[in-house]
C-alpha positions as CSV (number, residue, x, y, z in Angstrom):
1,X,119.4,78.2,80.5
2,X,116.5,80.0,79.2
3,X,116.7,81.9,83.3
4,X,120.2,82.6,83.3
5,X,119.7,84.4,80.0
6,X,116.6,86.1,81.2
7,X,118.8,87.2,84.3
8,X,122.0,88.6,82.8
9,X,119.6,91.0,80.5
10,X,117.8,92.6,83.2
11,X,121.3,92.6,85.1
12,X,122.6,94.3,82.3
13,X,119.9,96.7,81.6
14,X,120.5,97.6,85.8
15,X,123.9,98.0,85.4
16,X,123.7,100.5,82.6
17,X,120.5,102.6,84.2
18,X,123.1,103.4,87.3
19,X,125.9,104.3,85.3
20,X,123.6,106.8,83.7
21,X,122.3,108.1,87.0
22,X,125.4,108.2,88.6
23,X,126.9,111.6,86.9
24,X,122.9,112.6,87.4
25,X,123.0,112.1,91.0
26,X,126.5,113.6,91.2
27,X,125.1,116.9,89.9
28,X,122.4,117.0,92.2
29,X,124.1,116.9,95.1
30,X,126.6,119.6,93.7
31,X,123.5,121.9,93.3
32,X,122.2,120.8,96.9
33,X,125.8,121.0,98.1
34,X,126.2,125.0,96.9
35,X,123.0,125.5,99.4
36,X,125.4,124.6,101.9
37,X,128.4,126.4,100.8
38,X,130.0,123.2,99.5
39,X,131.6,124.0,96.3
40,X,132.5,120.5,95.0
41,X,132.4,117.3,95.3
42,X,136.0,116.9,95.2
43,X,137.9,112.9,96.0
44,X,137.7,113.5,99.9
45,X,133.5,114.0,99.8
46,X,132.8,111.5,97.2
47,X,133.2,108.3,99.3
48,X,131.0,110.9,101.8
49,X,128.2,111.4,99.8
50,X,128.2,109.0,96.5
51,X,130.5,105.8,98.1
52,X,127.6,103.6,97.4
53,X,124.9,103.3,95.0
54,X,122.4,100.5,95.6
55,X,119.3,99.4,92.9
56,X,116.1,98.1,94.5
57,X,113.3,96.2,92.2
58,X,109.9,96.9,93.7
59,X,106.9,95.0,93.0
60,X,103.3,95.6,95.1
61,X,100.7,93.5,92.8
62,X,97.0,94.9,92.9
63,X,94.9,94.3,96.1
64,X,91.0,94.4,95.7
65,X,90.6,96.0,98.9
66,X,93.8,98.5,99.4
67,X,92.8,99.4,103.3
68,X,93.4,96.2,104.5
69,X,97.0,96.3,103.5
70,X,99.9,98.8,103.4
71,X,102.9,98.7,100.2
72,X,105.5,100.2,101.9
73,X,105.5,101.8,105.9
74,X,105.6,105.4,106.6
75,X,110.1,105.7,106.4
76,X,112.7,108.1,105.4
77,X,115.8,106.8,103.3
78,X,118.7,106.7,105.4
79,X,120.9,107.8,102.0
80,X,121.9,111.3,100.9
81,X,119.7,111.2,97.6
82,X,117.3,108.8,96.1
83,X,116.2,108.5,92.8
84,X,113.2,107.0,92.0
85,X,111.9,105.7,88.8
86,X,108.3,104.5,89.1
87,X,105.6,103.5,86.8
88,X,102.5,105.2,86.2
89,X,100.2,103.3,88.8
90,X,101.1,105.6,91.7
91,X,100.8,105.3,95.0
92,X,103.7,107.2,96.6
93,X,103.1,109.7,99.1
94,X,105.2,111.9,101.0
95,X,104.3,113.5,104.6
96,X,103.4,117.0,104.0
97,X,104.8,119.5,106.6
98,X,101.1,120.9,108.3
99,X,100.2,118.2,110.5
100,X,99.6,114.2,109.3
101,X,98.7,115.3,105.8
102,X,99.9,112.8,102.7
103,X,100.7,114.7,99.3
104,X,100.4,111.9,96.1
105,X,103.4,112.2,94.0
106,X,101.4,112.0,90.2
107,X,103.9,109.9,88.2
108,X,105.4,112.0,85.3
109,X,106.4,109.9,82.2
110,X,110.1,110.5,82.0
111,X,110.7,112.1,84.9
112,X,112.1,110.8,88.1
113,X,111.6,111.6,91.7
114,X,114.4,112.6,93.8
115,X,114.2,112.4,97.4
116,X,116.6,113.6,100.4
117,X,117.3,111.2,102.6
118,X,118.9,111.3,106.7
119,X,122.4,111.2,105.6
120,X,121.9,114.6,103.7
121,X,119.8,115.8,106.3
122,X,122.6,115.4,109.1
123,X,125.2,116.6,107.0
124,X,123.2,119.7,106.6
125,X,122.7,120.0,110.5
126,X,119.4,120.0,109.3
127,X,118.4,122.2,106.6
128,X,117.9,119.6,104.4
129,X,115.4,117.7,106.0
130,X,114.8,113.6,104.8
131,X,111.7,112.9,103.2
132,X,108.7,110.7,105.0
133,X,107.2,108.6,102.7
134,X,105.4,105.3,102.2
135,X,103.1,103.4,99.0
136,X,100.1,102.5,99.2
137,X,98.8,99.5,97.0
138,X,96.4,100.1,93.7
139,X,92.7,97.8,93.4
140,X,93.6,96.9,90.2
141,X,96.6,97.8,88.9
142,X,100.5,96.1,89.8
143,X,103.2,99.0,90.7
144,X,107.0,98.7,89.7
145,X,109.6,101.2,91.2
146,X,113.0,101.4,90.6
147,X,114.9,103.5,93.7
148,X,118.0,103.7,93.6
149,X,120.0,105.0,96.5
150,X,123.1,107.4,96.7
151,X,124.6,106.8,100.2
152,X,127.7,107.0,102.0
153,X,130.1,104.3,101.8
154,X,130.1,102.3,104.9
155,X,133.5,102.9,106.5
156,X,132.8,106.5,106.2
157,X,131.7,109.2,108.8
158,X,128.8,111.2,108.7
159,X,128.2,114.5,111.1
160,X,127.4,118.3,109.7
161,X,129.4,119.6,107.4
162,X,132.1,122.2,109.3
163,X,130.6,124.6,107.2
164,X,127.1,124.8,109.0
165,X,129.5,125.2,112.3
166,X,131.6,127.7,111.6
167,X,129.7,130.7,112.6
168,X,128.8,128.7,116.0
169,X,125.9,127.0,115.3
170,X,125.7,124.1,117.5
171,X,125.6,120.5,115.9
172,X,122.4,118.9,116.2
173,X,124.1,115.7,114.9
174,X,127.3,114.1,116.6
175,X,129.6,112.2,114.1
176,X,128.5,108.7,113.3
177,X,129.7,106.0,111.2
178,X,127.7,105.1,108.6
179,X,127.7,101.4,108.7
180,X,126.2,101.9,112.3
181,X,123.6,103.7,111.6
182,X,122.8,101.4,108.5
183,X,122.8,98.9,111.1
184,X,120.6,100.5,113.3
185,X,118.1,101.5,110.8
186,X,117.9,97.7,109.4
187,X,117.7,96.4,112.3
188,X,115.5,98.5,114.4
189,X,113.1,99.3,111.3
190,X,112.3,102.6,113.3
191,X,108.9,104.1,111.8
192,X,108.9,108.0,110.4
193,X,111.9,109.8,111.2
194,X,112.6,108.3,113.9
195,X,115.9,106.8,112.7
196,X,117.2,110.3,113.3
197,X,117.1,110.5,117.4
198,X,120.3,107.3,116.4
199,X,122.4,110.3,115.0
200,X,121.6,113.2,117.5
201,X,123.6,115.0,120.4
């Protein structure tokens, strides 16, 4: 009794952290959308970019010797937007864009970190580009994140927007479903950004 109780608190406590984020992550993308000449997010893009909003949990517990083990693999998202809400242990870094160097995100109290993911980046026909990341474990100390992902509902469509075509730029993306390149992504666990080469012409 005393677990079920324990349970619907934290489920509770979930629930209500994405209904604040949601209007959050709806005004991001309306600012990242205007980049694109997008005005709104109107009822035809929401299922597009916002159908879905999914909650992870993270826990990586201390490791005496961090280079023997790896947190999380070098990935990209496959959403439009994450938002990440992390402790202040650290450990996330994201691929910088000279060569193989890693950039630490310093963990800001109160702040979250937002990162583009591939849907955004093909929608863009890339000029949004998805960020590689991955977490590396702390000697001493546990490490709790909280992503949650903004993605495309599954029985949607995803290519570049028409307006990054209509000057006649060519598409570097053809026009996928999403729920197949979900698929794809789970199932092949491609490192980096390879998860991309899925989506392209």
């Amino acid at each position: 009794m005393k677990f079920l109780t324990f349970s619907r608190v934290y489920r509770n406590q979930v629930l209500e952290y994405q209904k604040w984020a949601k209007p959050l992550a709806k005004k991001l993308l309306e600012v990242l959308l205007k980049g694109l000449n997008v005005n709104e997010i109107d009822e035809s893009l929401e299922p597009l970019l916002m159908g879905t909003m999914a909650i992870n949990i993270n826990y990586y517990p201390p490791c005496p010797n961090p280079s023997i083990t790896i947190g999380c693999r070098r990935h990209c998202d496959v959403s439009c937007i994450t938002l990440l809400l992390q402790d202040d242990t650290g450990g996330l870094y994201v691929r910088g864009t000279k060569g193989d160097n890693w950039i630490h995100v310093n963990p800001i109290k109160g702040a979250l970190a937002v990162n583009i993911g591939d849907s955004l980046q093909i929608m863009s026909n890339d000029r949004y580009k998805s960020i590689e990341h991955c977490v590396a474990v702390d000697s001493s100390r546990a490490r709790i994140s909280v992503p949650l992902f903004v993605n495309p509902s599954l029985d949607t469509v995803i290519g570049p927007f028409p307006q990054m075509l209509k000057d006649g730029e060519k598409p570097v993306y053809k026009q996928v479903l999403f729920s197949d390149y979900w698929d794809y992504f789970f199932s092949k666990r491609p490192s980096g950004k390879a998860s991309l080469d899925f989506a392209k012409n």
